[in-house]
KOLKOLPA-969187 format. One line per 8 residues: number of its first residue (from 1); their letters; for each residue x, y, z of C-alpha. Coordinates in steps of 0.2 Angstrom, whole numbers. Example, Ala and Ser with C-alpha at 12.3 -4.5 7.8 and 13.67 -1.06 7.14 Angstrom:
BEGIN
1> AS> 62:-22:39; 68:-5:36
! end
This chain:
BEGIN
1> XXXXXXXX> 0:0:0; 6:17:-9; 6:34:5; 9:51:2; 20:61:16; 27:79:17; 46:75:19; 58:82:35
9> XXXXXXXX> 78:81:34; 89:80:47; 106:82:45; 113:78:64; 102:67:68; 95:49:63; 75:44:68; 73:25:71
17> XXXXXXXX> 58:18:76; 48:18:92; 61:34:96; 56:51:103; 65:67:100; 61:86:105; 68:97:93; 68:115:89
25> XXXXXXXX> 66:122:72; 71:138:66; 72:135:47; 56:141:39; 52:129:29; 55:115:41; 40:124:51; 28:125:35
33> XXXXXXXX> 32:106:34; 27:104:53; 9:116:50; 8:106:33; 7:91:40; -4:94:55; -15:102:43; -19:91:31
41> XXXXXXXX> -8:73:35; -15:71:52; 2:74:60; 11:62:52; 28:65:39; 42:54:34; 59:58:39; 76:55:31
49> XXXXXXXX> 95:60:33; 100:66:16; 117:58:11; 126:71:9; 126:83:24; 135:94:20; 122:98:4; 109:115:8
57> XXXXXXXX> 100:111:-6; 101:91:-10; 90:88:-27; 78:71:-27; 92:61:-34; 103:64:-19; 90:58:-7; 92:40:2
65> XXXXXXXX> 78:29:-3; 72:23:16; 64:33:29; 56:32:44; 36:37:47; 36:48:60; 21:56:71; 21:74:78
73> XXXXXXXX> 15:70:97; 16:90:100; 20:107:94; 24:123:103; 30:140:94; 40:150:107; 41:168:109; 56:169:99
81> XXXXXXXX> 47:161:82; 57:144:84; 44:128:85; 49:115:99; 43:99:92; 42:82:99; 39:67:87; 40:48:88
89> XXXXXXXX> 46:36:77; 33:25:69; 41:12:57; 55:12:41; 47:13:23; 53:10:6; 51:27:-2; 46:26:-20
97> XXXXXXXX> 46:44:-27; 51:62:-20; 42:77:-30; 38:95:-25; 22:101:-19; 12:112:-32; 7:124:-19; 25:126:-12
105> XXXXXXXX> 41:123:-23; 51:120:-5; 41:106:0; 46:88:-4; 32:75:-3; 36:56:-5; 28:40:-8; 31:28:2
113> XXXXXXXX> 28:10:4; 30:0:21; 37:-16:21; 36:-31:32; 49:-45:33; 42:-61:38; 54:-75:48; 46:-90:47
121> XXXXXXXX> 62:-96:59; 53:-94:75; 68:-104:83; 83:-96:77; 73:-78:82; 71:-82:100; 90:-88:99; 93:-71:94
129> XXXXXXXX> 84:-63:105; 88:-71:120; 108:-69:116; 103:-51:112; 96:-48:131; 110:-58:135; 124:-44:129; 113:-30:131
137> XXXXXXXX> 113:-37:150; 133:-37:153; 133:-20:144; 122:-14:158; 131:-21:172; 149:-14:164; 142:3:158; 143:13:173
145> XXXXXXXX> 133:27:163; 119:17:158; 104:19:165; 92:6:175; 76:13:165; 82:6:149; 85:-12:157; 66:-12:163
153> XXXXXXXX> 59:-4:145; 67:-21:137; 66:-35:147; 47:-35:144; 48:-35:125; 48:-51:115; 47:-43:98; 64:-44:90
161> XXXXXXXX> 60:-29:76; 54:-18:90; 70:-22:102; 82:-19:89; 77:-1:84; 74:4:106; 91:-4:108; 100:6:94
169> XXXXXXXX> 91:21:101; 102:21:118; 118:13:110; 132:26:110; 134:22:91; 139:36:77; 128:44:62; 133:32:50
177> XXXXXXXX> 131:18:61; 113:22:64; 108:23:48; 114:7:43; 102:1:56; 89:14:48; 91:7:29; 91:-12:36
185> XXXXXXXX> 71:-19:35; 77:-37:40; 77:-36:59; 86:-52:61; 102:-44:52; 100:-31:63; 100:-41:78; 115:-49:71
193> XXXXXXXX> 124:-33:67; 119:-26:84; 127:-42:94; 144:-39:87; 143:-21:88; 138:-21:109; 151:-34:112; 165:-22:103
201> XXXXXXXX> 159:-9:115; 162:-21:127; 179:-22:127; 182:-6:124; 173:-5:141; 184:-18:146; 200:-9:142; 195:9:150
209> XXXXXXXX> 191:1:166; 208:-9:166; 217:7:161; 207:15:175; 211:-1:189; 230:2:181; 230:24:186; 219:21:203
217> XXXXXXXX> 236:10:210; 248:22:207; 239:40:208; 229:49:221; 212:52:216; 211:69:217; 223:70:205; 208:70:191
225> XXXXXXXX> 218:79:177; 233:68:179; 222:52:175; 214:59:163; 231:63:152; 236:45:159; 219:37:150; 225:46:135
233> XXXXXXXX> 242:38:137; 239:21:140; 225:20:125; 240:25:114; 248:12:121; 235:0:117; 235:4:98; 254:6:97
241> XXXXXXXX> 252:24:94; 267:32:107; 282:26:117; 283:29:135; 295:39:145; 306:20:149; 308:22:129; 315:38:129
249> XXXXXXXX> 327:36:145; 334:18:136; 336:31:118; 346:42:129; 359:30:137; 361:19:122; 367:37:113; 378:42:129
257> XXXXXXXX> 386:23:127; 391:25:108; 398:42:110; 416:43:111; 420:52:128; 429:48:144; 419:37:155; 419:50:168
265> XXXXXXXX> 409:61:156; 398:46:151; 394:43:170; 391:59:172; 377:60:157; 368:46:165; 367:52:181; 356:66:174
273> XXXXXXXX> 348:54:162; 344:44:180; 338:60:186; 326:63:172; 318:45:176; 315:52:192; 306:70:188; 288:70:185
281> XXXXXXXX> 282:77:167; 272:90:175; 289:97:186; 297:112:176; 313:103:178; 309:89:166; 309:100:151; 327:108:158
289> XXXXXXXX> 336:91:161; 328:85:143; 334:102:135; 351:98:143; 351:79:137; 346:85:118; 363:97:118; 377:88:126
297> XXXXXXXX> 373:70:115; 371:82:98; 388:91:100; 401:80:89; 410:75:103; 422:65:89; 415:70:74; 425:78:62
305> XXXXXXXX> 427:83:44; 442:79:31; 452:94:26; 455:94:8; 475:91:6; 476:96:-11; 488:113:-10; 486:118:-30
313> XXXXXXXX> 465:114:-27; 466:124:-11; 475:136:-20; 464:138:-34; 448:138:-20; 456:151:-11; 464:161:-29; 444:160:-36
321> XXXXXXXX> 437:170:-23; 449:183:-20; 460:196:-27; 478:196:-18; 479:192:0; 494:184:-5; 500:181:16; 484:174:22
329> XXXXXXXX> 481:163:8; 500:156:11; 499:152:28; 484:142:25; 492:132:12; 506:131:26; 495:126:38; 486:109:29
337> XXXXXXXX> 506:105:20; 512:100:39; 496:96:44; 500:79:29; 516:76:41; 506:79:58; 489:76:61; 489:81:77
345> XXXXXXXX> 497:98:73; 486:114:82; 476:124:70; 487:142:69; 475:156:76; 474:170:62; 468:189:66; 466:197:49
353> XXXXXXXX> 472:215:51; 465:227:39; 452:241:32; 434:239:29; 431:233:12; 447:223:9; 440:204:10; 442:199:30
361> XXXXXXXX> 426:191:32; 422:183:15; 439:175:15; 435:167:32; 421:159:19; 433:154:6; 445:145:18; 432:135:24
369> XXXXXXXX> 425:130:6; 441:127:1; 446:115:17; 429:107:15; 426:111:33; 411:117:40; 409:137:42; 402:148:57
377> XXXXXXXX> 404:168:62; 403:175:79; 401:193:79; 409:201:96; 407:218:89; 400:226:104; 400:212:116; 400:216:133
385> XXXXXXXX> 395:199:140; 405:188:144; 393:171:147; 390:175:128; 405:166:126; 404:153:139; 385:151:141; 374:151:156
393> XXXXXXXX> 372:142:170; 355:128:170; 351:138:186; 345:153:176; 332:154:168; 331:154:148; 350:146:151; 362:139:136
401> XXXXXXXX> 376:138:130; 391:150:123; 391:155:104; 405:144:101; 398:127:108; 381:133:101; 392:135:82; 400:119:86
409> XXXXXXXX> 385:110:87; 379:118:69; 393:112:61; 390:95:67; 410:92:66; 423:96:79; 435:105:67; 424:118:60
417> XXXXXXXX> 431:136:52; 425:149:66; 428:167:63; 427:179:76; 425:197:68; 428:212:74; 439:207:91; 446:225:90
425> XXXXXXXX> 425:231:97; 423:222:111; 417:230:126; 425:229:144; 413:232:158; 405:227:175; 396:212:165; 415:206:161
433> XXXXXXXX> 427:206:148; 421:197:135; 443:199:128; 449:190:144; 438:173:138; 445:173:121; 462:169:129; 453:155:136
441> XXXXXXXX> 446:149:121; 462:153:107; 476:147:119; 483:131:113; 490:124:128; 471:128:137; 458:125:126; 459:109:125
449> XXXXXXXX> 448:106:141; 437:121:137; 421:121:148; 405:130:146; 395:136:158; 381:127:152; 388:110:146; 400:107:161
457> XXXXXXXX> 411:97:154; 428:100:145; 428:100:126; 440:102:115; 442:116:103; 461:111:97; 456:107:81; 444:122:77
465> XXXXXXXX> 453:134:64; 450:152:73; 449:165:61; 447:183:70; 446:200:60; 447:217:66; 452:236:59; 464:241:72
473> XXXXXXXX> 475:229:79; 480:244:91; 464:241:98; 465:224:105; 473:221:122; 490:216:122; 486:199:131; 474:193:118
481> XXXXXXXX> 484:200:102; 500:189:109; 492:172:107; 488:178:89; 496:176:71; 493:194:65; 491:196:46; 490:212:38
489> XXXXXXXX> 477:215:24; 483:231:17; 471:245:5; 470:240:-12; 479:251:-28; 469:260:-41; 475:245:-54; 472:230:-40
497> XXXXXXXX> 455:236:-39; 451:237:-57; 458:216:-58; 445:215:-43; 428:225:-54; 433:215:-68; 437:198:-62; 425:196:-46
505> XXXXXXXX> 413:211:-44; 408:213:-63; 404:194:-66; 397:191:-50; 385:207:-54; 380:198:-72; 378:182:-63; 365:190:-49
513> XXXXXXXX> 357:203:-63; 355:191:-76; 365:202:-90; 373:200:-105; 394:205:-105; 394:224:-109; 412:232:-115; 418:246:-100
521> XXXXXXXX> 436:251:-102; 448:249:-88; 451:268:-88; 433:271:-85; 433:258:-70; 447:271:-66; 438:286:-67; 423:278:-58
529> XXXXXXXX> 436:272:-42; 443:289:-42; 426:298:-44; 414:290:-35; 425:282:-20; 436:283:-7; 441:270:2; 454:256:3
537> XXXXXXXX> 444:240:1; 430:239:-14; 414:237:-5; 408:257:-11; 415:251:-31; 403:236:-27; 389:248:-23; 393:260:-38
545> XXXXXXXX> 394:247:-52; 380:239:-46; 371:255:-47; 377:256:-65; 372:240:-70; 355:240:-64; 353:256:-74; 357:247:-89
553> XXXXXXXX> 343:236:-84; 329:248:-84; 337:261:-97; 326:261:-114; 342:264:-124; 352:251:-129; 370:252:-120; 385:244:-130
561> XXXXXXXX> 396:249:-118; 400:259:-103; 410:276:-104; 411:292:-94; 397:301:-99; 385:286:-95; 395:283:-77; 388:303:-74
569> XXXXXXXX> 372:300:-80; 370:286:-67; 379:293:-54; 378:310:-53; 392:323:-50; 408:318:-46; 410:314:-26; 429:315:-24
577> XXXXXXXX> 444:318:-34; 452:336:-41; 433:345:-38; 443:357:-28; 461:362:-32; 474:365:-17; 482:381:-16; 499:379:-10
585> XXXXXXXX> 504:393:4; 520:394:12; 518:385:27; 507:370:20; 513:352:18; 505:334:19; 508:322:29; 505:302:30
593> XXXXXXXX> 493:296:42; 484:279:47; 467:275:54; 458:259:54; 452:260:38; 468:263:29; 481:278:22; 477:295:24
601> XXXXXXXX> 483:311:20; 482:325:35; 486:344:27; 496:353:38; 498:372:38; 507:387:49; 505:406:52; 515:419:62
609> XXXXXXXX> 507:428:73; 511:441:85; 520:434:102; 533:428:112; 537:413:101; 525:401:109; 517:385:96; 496:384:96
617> XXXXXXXX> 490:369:88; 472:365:80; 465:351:73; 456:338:83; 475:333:88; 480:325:106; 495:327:117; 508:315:108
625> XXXXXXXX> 505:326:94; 508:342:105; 524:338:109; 529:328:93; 525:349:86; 538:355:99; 549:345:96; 552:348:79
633> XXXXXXXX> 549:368:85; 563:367:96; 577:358:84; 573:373:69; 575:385:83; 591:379:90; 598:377:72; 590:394:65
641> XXXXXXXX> 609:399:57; 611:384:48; 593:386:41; 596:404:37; 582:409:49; 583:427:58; 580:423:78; 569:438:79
649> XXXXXXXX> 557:427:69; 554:414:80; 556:425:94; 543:438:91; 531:427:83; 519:411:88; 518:399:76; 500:392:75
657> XXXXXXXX> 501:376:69; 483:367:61; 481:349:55; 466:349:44; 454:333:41; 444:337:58; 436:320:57; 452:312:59
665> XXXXXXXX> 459:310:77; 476:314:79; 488:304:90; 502:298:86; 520:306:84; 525:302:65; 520:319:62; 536:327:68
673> XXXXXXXX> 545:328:51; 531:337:42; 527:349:59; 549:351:55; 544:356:37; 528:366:38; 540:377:49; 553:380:39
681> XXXXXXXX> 544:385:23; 533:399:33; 549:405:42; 561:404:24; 544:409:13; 546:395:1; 530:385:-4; 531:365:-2
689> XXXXXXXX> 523:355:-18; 506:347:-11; 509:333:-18; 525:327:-9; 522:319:8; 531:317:26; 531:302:38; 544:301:53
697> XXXXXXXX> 545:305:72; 558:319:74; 570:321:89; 579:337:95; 594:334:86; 586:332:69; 588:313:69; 571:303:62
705> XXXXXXXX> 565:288:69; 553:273:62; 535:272:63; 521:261:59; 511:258:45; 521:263:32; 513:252:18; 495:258:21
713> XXXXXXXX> 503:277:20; 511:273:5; 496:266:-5; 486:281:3; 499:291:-5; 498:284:-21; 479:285:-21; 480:301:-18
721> XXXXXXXX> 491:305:-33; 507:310:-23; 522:310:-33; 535:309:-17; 536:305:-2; 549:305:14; 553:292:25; 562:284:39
729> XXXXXXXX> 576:274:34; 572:263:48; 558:258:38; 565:255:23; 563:236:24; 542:239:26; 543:243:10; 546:224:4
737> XXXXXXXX> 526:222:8; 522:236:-3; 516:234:-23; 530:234:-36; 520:245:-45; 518:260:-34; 537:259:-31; 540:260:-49
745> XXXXXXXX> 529:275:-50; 532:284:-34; 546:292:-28; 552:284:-10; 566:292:1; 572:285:17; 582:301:27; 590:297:44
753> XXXXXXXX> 591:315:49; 580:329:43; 597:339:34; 594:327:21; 575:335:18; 581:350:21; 595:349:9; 584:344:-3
761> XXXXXX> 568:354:-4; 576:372:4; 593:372:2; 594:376:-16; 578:390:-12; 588:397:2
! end
């Protein structure tokens, strides 16, 4: 028999026979079904869960093909609009057709056909239905959450078809279990299905109250939340889904046994491995201990890379990446050629000396690729704290270890390249002296039982190669700069930086831009170094030709080549260079300076003016400089007849000596020679070319001693375009570490006594 009902979806829930639900509607349409079917199908409608849940609209197609005849026991629209409606479960139907109600588009009406499944097995049903009361019994008595009622609602029925749908009703079963039991019309597979499906709740029941047994022995029970993570843990540990902490301690003493380290170290590991079995999860000193664990059994307490022994591939590594640096680059080589005869040989501890720009850091870089070790920098720039280098005690908070084990433990190898950069900026202050460790840490004789704070153990840093950088070697403490193999990286000349634009800066710039090879002339790299720059390395004619190239790149004219007039129009006026011409004054010399950042030239110059032959210095200048000024004062006054000075000169008059370049401090005493000569030409009137320079410390008998830095002062002076210069003779073997070409074109006299200056630029004049 064929019957017509209005058609209610529920997506959350699933309406079995001889079942009551209370729901709450606030979809309109769901209430005009409600009024439709009390209006005019005496409160009854059929009910279905659409397939697809997660369709708003599903189309007829979509919609399953059994349903369950429902009957609306009462309806009750509340303030708000919603209906609260309870309806009842009558029995499962076949449906035939869905279609849309004429009067309402929204509305789904189905035929429907009930269905009746006849088991002429009265035997086998009571079989079943008697093992069925059976299960649902032992469910009862293990459930502790079941309730009494439900035991007295079925023990009274002897309908198999009607037990099966009030049993699924109260069974803790998902959506998609229930609506297999909705779709199935033959009640004995249902019974069947239901059987297996209560005994597999059964041993889950079975296991959580084993687990709980298991938790109540060794915890308190107040301790709710502690048993409830424990629940969670031992479920896992049915299904095979975690390892327990035993695991974890027996992963960590396996690893301190395989690692190759004194058995005083090991025994010490394990003691705080045993110390970890000990600490509770939730004690804040688990997570420390474990933090601990993970460091010390990472560091590679005998691992350690193989050093390329190759020379001529080292060589070529090294020659690759950059220009020169002809000294470091050699005592590497030096370093792995006895390293073939002793493997055991200490790594040498390098400082590279030198100006910004000149390669310090990036051939920290190209030594480690070349050594095929492993490569990590520590910045001290700045550095004040000292447990930065040694690490933290695991009493502080937030503790760790030093920046060197912590680089260790990136490399992964024992023998990693570590370069320190900037040693000559550390700090000194109450929080330490961050200098004082580094002796620690570099001295060969001690750091091979080096101990951080943190890991408190001794570990040896013997085979680390330490490179350090820094501008002023001045600047570091004596006591550090002893245990160090100083290597000066002097400024670079006008022709050694156009081999560096053409062969590392230009094609790395095509590399990184993407460009084809455009012609530029080495004059113009020339005109673009002396233009646009001034410094001794090549990091500013990095910046310049990079400027020039990327404006080739967005330039709507095609370029062929790069001259002048296009380096102009990228750059803009000309920075440095002849934009201002010097005019020479009786009184005005140059002299040769140094700062950390390579050669300089200081301009010094002299008046008379009325007094009682008193010096006044200017000039940013400090007290060596002072009295370096009068000293030279004092020889040209006690030799004024062999100079051809009047005494009334220098008696009458004070001399006002001022060194220009303000920015520049001024303490040191090679000075002397120029004050010496800036004199003489105001008190003899004759003008000294600008372009010939003094270095030398003077005494009060004219004698001239060495200074330092002469090969930074000479390549500033031939930067600068100077065509002589004077020097110590003392110094003369320094020059043996300058260029060959800025000996061939500048002129270099070494003088032992200042006659020989004067003889040369006065005497003639005079």
């Amino acid at each position: 028999m064929l019957e017509n009902l209005p058609v209610l979806l529920l997506k959350k829930l699933v309406l079995l026979p001889y079942q009551e639900v209370r729901l709450e509607l606030n979809i309109e349409l769901s209430k005009r079904i409600i009024d439709y079917s009390m209006n005019s199908f005496n409160n009854k409608l059929l009910v279905i869960s659409p397939n697809n849940t997660l369709e708003s609209n599903p189309s007829a197609s979509d919609l399953p093909k059994v349903g369950v005849i429902a009957k609306i026991k009462s309806s009750l629209e509340l303030p708000n609009g919603n209906y609260r409606v309870t309806i009842t479960g009558i029995t499962r139907v076949l449906v035939k057709t869905y279609k849309n109600l004429d009067a309402d588009k929204n509305i789904l009406e189905a035929k429907v056909k009930r269905t009746y499944i006849d088991n002429s097995n009265k035997t086998e049903e009571a079989a079943i239905l008697r093992t069925l009361k059976g299960v649902i019994d032992s469910y009862m008595e293990c459930n502790p959450h079941a309730s009494n009622s439900v035991v007295n609602t079925i023990s009274n029925i002897e309908d198999l078809d009607m037990l099966t749908d009030i049993i699924t009703n109260f069974m803790p079963f998902d959506i998609q279990r229930k609506v297999y039991y909705m779709n199935e019309f033959d009640y004995i597979a249902r019974a069947n299905r239901l059987i297996k499906d209560i005994n597999l709740e059964l041993e889950v029941i079975t296991i959580e109250s084993k687990i709980d047994d298991e938790i109540r022995e060794t915890f308190d029970k107040e301790q709710r939340d502690y048993i409830l993570k424990q629940k969670i843990f031992k479920l896992n540990e049915e299904l095979g889904l975690n390892a327990d902490k035993q695991t974890e301690i027996a992963l960590y003493n396996d690893s301190i046994d395989k690692l190759s380290i004194s058995k005083k170290i090991k025994d010490k590991f394990k003691e705080e491995v045993k110390k970890y079995s000990y600490t509770s999860e939730s004690n804040p000193d688990a997570s420390v201990i474990r933090n601990y664990l993970d460091t010390v059994l990472n560091l590679p307490w005998d691992c350690e890379s193989k050093d390329e022994t190759d020379l001529k591939k080292i060589k070529r590594s090294l020659d690759k990446e950059h220009y020169g640096l002809t000294e470091a680059k050699q005592r590497i080589i030096e370093y792995i050629a006895v390293k073939k005869n002793n493997l055991d040989i200490n790594a040498p501890i390098i400082c590279l000396i030198g100006p910004p720009g000149v390669g310090k850091t990036t051939l920290g870089i190209s030594i480690s690729k070349s050594l095929n070790r492993e490569f990590a920098k520590i910045s001290v720039g700045g550095l004040n704290d000292a447990t930065e280098l040694t690490g933290h005690k695991r009493t502080y908070l937030g503790s760790s270890p030093g920046k060197i084990i912590q680089s260790i433990k990136k490399c992964g190898t024992k023998n990693p390249v570590i370069l320190i950069d900037e040693v000559d900026k550390i700090v000194s202050d109450f929080k330490g002296d961050p200098s004082a460790v580094l002796l620690d840490i570099l001295d060969q004789s001690q750091n091979t039982m080096f101990i951080d704070n943190y890991i408190e153990e001794p570990f040896n840093l013997s085979k680390i190669l330490f490179i350090l950088t820094a501008n002023d070697v001045n600047s570091i403490t004596p006591a550090l700069k002893d245990r160090l193999e100083i290597i000066d990286l002097s400024s670079y000349t006008e022709f050694e930086k156009i081999d560096i634009a053409k062969k590392h800066i230009i094609p790395r710039i095509l590399e990184e831009y993407k460009l084809k090879k455009v012609k530029i002339a080495d004059d113009d790299i020339l005109y673009m170094i002396n233009s646009y720059t001034a410094e001794s390395g090549v990091r500013e004619l990095s910046r310049v030709l990079e400027k020039v190239y990327r404006h080739l790149i967005i330039s709507e004219k095609e370029i062929k080549s790069i001259n002048k007039k296009y380096i102009t129009e990228c750059l803009g006026p000309v920075r440095y260079g002849n934009t201002r011409t010097r005019t020479n004054h009786t009184g005005s010399v140059s002299t040769l300076g140094v700062t950390p950042y390579g050669g300089t030239i200081i301009s010094i110059e002299s008046i008379f003016v009325k007094g009682t032959g008193n010096i006044l210095m200017t000039g940013n200048v400090k007290e060596p400089i002072l009295e370096s000024a009068k000293v030279a004062y004092s020889y040209i006054k006690s030799n004024h007849k062999n100079f051809k000075i009047k005494e009334s000169t220098l008696n009458d008059y004070d001399i006002h000596i001022n060194a220009l370049n303000y920015n520049i401090k001024k303490d040191g005493t090679s000075g002397g020679v120029a004050f010496a000569t800036s004199i003489l030409s105001l008190a003899l009137g004759i003008e000294v070319d600008s372009k010939i320079g003094f270095t030398g410390e003077i005494t009060l008998h004219g004698d001239i001693y060495k200074v330092g830095g002469i090969k930074e002062k000479v390549i500033g002076a031939y930067n600068n375009g100077f065509k002589t210069i004077y020097i110590p003779l003392e110094n003369k073997f320094d020059l043996e570490k300058v260029p060959e070409e800025i000996k061939k074109t500048l002129q270099i006299i070494c003088v032992s006594n200042y006659k020989e200056i004067y003889n040369s630029l006065f005497k003639k004049s005079n």
